[in-house]
Each structure stands twice: as C-alpha cells, then as structure tokens.
N, C-alpha and C positions, 0 to 999 in steps of 0.2 A: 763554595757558597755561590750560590746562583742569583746572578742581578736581575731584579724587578724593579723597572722603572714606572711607573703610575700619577699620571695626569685627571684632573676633571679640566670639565670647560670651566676657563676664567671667567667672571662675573660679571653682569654689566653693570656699574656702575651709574645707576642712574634710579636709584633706589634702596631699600631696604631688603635684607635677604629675608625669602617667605620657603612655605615646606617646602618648594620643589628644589630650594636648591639647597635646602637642608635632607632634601632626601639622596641627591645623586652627592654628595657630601662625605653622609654619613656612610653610605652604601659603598661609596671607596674605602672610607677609611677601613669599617670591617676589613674592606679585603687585603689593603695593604695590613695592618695588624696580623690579619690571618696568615701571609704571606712572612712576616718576620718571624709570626712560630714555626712555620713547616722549614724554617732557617735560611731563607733568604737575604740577601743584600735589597735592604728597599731604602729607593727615595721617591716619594709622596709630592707633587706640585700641586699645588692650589696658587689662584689669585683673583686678579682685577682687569677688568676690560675696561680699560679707563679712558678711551677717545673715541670718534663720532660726534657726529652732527648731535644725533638726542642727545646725549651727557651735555654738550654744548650747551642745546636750548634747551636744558631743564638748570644746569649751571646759571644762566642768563635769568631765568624766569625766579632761581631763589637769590637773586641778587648778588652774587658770588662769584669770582673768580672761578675760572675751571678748573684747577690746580687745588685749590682749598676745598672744591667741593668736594671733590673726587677722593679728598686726604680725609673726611669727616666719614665719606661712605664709606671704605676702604676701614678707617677704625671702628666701625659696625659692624661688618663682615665679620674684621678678624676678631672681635670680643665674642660672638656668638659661634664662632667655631670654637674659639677655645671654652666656651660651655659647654659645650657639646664633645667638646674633649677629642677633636680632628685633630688626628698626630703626624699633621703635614711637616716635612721637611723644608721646604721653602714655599712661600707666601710671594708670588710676582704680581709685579705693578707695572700695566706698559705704559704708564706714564715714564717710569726711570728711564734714565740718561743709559744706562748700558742696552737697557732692553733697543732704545731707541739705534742705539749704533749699530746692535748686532739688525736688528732690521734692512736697513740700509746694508748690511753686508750681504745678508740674504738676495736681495734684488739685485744687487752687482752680481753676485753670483750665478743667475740666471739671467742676466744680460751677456756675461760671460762664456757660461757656458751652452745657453739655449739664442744668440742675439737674436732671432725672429720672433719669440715669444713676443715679446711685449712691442706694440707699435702704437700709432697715435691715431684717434679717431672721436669722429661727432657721433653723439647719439641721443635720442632723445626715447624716454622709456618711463613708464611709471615706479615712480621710486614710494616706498613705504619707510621713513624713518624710524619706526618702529623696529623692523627687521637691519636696518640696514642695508636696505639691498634692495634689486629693480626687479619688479613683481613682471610674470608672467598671465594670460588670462586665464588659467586655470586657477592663477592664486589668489584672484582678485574673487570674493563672493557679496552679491549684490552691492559693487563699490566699494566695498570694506577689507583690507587686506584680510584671506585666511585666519594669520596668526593672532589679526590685532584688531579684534572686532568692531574698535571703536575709532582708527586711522585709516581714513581717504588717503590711499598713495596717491603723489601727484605729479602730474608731468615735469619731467626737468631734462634742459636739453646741455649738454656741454662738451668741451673736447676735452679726452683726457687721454694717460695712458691705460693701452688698454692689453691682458690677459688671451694669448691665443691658446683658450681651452678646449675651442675644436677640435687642436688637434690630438687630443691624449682619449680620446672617447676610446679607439681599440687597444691604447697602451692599458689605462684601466678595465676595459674589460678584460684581457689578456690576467692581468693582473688578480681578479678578483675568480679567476677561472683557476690559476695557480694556487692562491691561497683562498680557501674559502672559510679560511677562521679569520681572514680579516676584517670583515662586519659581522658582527654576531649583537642580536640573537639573528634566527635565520629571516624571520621577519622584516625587519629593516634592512638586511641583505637585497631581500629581491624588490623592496621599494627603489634600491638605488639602481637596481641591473634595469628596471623597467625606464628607471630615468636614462640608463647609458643608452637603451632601444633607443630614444625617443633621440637620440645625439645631443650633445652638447652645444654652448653657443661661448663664445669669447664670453669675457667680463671687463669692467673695468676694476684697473687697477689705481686711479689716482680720482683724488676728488678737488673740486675748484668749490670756491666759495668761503670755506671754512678752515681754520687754520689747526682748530686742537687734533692735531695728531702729528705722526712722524713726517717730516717730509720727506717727500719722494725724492729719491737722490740722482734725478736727471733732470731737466727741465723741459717742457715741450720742447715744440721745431721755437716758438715765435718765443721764448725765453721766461715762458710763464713758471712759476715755480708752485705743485703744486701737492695738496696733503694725500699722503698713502690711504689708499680704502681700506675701512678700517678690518677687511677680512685678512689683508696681505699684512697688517699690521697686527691681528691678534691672532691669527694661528699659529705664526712664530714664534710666541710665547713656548710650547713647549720645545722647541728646541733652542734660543736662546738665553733658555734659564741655564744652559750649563757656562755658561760666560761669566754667569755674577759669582763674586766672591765669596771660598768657601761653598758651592753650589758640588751636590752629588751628582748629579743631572749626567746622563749617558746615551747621546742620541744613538739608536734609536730607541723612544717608546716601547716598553712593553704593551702597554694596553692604553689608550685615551679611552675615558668613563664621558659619556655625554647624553644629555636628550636626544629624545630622536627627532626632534625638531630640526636639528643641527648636524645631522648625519650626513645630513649632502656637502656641508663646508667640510666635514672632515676626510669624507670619505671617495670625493671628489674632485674639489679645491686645491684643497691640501695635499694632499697626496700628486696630484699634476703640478705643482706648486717647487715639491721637493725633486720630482723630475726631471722638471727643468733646472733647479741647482745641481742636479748632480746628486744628490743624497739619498741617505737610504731609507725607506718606508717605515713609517711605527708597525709592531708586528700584528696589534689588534686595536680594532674601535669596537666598544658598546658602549649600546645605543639603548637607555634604556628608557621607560614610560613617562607619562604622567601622572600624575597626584591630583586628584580634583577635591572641590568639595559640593559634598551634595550633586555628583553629577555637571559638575561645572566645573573649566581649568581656573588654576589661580591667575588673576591677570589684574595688574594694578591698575591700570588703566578700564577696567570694564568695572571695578569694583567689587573683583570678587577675591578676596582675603579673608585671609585669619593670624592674628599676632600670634607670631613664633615663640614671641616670650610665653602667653599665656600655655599653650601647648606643652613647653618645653617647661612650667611651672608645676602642674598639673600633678605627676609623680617622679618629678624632676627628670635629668637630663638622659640617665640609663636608662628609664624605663620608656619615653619617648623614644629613645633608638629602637629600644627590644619590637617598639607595637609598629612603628615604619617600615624595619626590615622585615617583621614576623605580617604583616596583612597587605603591606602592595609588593606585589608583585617585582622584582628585578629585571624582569623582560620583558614586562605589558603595564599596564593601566591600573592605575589602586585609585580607593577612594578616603579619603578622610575625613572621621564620622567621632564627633566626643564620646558618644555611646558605644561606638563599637572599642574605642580606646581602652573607655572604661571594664567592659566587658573584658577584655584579652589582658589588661593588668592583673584586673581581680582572679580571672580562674588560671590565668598564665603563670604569672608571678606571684602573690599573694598566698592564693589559694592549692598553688604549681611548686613553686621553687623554693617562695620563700617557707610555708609549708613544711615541706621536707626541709629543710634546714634547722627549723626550730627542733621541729621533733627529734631530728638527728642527735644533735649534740646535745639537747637534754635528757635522751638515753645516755649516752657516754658519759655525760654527768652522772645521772640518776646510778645507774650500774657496774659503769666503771673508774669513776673516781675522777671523770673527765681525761682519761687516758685510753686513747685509739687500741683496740687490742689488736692482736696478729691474727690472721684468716685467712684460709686458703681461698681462692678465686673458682667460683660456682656458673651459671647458667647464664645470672643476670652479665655477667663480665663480657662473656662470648657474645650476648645479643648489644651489649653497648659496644662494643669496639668492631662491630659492623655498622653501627650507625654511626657510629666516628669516621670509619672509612668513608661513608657514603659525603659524607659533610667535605669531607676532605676534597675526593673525587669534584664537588659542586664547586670549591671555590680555587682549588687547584689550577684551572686556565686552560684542563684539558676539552671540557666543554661548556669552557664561557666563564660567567659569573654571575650565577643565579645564586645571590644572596640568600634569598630568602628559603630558597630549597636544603643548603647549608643547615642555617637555622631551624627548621623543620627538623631536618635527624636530629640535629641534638635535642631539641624538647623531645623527642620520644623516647629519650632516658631519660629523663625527669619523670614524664608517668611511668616509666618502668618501674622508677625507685621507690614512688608511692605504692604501685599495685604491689610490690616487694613488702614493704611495711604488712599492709595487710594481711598478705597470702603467708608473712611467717610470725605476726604477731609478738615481738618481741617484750611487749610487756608481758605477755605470758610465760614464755621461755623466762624471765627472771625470776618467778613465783616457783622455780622446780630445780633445785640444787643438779641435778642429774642433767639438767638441760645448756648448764652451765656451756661446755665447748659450743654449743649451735646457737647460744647467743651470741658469744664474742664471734662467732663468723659471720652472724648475720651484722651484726653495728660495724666492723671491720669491713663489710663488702659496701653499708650506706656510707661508712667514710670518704672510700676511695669512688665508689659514683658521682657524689658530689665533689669531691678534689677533681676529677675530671671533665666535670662542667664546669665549673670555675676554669680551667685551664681553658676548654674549649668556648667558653661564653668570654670572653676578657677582651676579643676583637667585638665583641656586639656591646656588650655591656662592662665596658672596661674597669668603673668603680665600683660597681656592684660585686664584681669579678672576684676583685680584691677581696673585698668588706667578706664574703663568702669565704675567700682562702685562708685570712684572717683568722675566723673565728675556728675553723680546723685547725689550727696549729700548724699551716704553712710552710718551709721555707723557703725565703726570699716570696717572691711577687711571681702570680698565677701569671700574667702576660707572658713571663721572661720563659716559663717553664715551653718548651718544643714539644709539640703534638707527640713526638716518636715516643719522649721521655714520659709522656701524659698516659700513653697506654700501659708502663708500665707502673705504674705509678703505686708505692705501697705506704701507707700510710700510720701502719704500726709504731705504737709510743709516741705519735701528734698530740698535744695536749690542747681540748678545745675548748673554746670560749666563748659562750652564748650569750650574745649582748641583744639590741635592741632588734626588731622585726626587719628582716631583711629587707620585706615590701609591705611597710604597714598596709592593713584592710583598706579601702577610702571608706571616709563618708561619703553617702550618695553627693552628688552634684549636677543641680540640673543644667543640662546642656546651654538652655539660654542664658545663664550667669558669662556665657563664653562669647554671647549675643549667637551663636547658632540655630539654623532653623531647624 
C-alpha cells in the first residue's frame, strides 16, 4: 500500500471561510478520497494559521482575547468542512502547545545544522499586514499592496533575526531543474524560476512589537526576546503535525495543495527552510487558481463576498462540490456565477445523473421485479473504462491534479448511458417476448454504468454517491469499493430501490434572492 501524504494551506484565521478556501478544500479532498480507492495509505492535514500581527489586530478590534478569538474561528472552519464532508485526517492549530514546540525544534535545527543562516539585522522595508510580509516595488500598485487592494503597507524599521535566503537561489534552482514535477501546474512553475532569475534576498525571520505567536528560541545579541515571523511559524505546520498524538503524518509531503498566491512561501521559503534543517523536500506543490465573482477575487476586506452557507444551501452540499470541481478550473482561474450554478445542476445532475437514475431502476422495477438481471458486457463497457482510465491517469499524480479534468471523463459516461437508453429503447424491447434476452442485457449494462459512477463519483460527491449505490442494491458503501474492483464490477441479482429524486429539478431562483449581480 502506497503512502499519500496530503496537505492544503492552513487558514488565516482572521475571518470566516469563503469559496476560495472551500474550493482548494474540497479539491483536496476529492483527491485524497480518490487516492484511498486507487488503495492508498492516506493522511489528509488541514488547519489554522492562527498568529500574526492581523489575527492580533482583528482579535483586538472585536474585543477578545487572541486565544478565544481564534478558538471561535477555528470552530467555523471546522463545522463547514464537515458540511462539506472534508475527510481530513487531522485538523492543526498552530496555536497548540505542541505545534509550538516542534517549531522551536525546527529552528534549533537549522541553527544547528546550517549556524550562518540566520544572523541579526536592521531593516526598514514596507510591510503589508495583510500578506504578512514586506512588499517589494513591483508589489506595491498605486500604494496599495497587489494582494490587498484596500492596505497601505507601511514603513516599519526594526532589528530582528534574519533568514539568509540568498543563499539557496542555485540550491533551488538546482533543485527545481531535478525535479520538475515539484511545482505544477507548469504555469506557476515558471512564475517561481523567473523569480529565482531575479535572485533572492534574505528575510526576516523574527518579529518585535507583537507577542501572539511562537517565540523565537534565541534572543537577539542585546537580549531582546522576540515572536517568530509568522511564515517560519506556519509552514511548519505540515511537517510538525506528525508530533501530535495519534497523527498519521509522514514527513515528507506528498503533494501541498495551495493558491498560487502562496507558491512563493512554499516553493521557496520553505523548501530553503528545510535545507537548512537538514530535511527532506515535500515531493510536490500545486498551486492552484482563483475563484472570483463576477470577475472580481473574493477579498473581505475590498467587499467582495458571497456567503458559503447560502451557496452551499442552494442544492446542498454534493452538488455545490459537483459544480466547483466540474466549472473552475484546477490549474487556472474559475468564476462563480448562481446562473451558471444553476445551469450545470439542472442539465448535469437533474437532468444528467439523476435522470438516468430514475429511469434506471424503474425499468428494473417495471420489467424485472426490481432484480438486476445478468448480461454480458457490450460496447458501451469498453468506451466507459477508458474514460475511467483517463480519470484515473488525471488524478493519479502522474501529471498533477487536474480535478476537474478527472471529473470530466467520468460525466461522459453518464451521457453515454443516456444516449444508451435511447439508441436501445428498452421500453420497446419489453413490448416483444422474443426481445426478452436483449433487454435484460441492456438494464444489466445501465446497472453496472451507474454502479461505476457511484464508485467513481463518491471522491466528488461523496453522499450523493451513496444515495445512488443505495438504491442499486449495493454492497457495503460505493467510497470503500477500489477503482480496480469498480471496473469489474457485475451487478446481477442487486435488488433496487427507487426512492426519492436523486437531484430534484430546482425551482427557478432568481439570482438576486442570493443579493448577486
């Protein structure tokens, strides 16, 4: 059994989670899910980025302790993953007292093993709390950081410890020459080579002023004691999740899932980070897009949101995943539209799956007493279990993790199985005693089509999954069933059960009920 280790970036706590981080989320989860039917060993990290100066002064401004704020965000998070049904294995918080030790181990360890890395130094530089981080003039546009439309970075001068990331500019490129499946997609890859052209610059590594976070476990020269920046403090998250108790966690990373906002702390930082400890590289980063609406990024601070509940209300929580992973993108730019939502439920699902579903098993009713008959395997069989390969091949890790390309082949056996209906008309064949053997082959092949999306949908739409395998006559749970076993899968003598619409029809809903433009 093969270990798949799987991270997303930890969350900032310093707000509500909105679709972009319900989409790099859910877009793990799939793959982790996918990855335990191809029969893998997986453990799933998700969590919280729980210090910094913002969390601080947003803590401050709702009149709260930082510790209780961050305890309120943090049970937000995790109730809306588990709507959403994220089958993370461990949930970290680098608030915890362990997270916080193995930190501090971390840095010992690169004082250790690298002692020049880290030395002391004034600097004065435009800092953007927003980002956490000290803007460059290319990131700065008309005063306004880049990322944060709405924060003036501002000068701030102090001595800290400081990060010698200069000197890893030809280790990483070296490295990224070696491995070239360690950024992917390839996109974001050569954003970061153009940043290594341009060379690197030290960082700092400790922050004065402010105390929520780990401390730094050296003191300056003049005995100042002061808090770790909060990158050295949260990209060790995923390698000191495997310290807490009961933790799967097996450094190193198979694959960190992140925005590409954030490609440069992982694929940079971080990685120079572990160099200097001594340790060994996660084997991939992707880096995937944005989610806008209406052409605009989500950003709370510029005001441009959409409540996750209402969304994730709409055709509840499955079908919300089906229309995120099925319309943006996994390796570029989506957009998030009620209409277009609406649209890809109704002919996707509705009119798509759930569709063939009904129809299905009310043949099997209607003609065979609700009992899967036996059938040989035809045309349509051969043309689905290339499209199953190809799904496979997409999330497999041999090139990447294009979710949404996954998903694709397999809806094209869903319209297979409908143009199937059509082209062999089975309410006809029951009207002709003689016809008799080529109906039961044909209800026998839409059994097992649909028992095989069920098997392969159960990483996208994991309840729905079920509710579908269910009413086949199942046994045990479509997740548990392995891809290998899914191809062959024969379904003779299932007794099925047709209950209520898989994806009931909507009634229309006009978009602005959602306040959308």
């Amino acid at each position: 059994m093969a270990r798949f280790y799987l991270t997303t970036a930890i969350d900032y706590a310093n707000g509500d989670p909105h679709l972009g981080h319900a989409l790099e989320k859910i877009g793990a989860d799939a793959i982790c899910r996918f990855h335990r039917q191809l029969g893998d060993d997986v453990w799933f990290v998700i969590g919280m980025d729980e210090h910094g100066q913002k969390v601080a002064q947003t803590a401050e401004q709702a009149g709260m302790a930082a510790q209780d704020f961050v305890d309120g965000v943090a049970a937000r998070f995790a109730a809306t993953w588990e709507t959403l049904r994220i089958s993370h294995d461990q949930f970290i918080r680098t608030s915890a007292p362990t997270h916080h030790a193995a930190v501090r181990v971390l840095l010992e360890r690169i004082f250790a093993n690298s002692p020049d890395d880290f030395y002391e130094r004034s600097y004065t530089g435009l800092y953007c709390v927003g980002c956490e981080s000290f803007k460059q003039p290319a990131d700065i546009v008309e005063g306004k950081c880049a990322l944060h439309a709405t924060r003036t970075p501002q000068e701030v001068t102090e001595r800290n410890w400081f990060f010698r990331l200069s000197s890893y500019t030809e280790k990483l490129r070296a490295h990224f020459a070696a491995h070239p499946e360690f950024l992917e997609p390839e996109s974001r890859r050569n954003e970061i080579l153009a940043l290594l052209d341009q060379g690197l610059e030290d960082i700092s590594a400790s922050r004065a002023r402010f105390s929520w976070g780990v401390p730094f476990p050296r003191p300056l020269s003049d005995g100042e004691v002061q808090t770790t920046y909060v990158w050295f403090d949260a990209l060790p998250n995923y390698w000191t999740a495997q310290f807490f108790p009961g933790s799967g966690a097996s450094w190193p990373a198979n694959v960190h899932v992140v925005g590409k906002d954030i490609t440069r702390f992982h694929t940079v930082i971080w990685p120079a980070m572990l160099m200097a400890a001594g340790l060994p590289l996660p084997e991939r980063v992707w880096g995937h897009g944005f989610i806008s609406l209406g052409g605009e990024r989500f950003s709370k601070s510029a005001g441009v949101k959409l409540e996750l509940s209402d969304a994730i209300a709409r055709f509840g929580a499955d079908a919300f995943r089906y229309y995120l992973l099925r319309d943006i993108p996994f390796d570029g730019d989506g957009s998030f539209s009620w209409e277009r939502f609406e649209a890809v439920y109704t002919s996707e699902l509705a009119n798509g799956l759930g569709n063939l579903a009904s129809r299905t098993t009310a043949m099997i009713e209607k003609y065979c007493d609700s009992v899967v008959p036996a059938g040989g395997r035809g045309d349509v069989d051969v043309a689905d279990l290339a499209d199953y390969a190809s799904a496979r091949a997409a999330l497999g890790g041999a090139r990447g993790f294009p979710v949404h390309e996954a998903l694709e082949s397999i809806v094209r056996t869903v319209g297979r199985a409908n143009q199937f209906i059509q082209d062999t008309k089975p309410w006809v064949l029951a009207k002709q005693p003689a016809d008799r053997a080529e109906l039961e082959r044909v209800l026998a092949s839409l059994a097992r089509q649909l028992a095989r999306q069920a098997v392969y949908l159960a990483p996208f739409m994991p309840d729905k999954a079920e509710e579908l395998w269910r009413s086949l006559g199942g046994p045990g749970t479509a997740g548990a069933i392995r891809f290998d076993a899914a191809d062959q899968i024969d379904c003779a003598d299932w007794r099925v059960r047709k209950g209520e619409a898989l994806f009931p029809r909507p009634e229309p809903t006009p978009a602005a009920e959602f306040g959308a433009q």
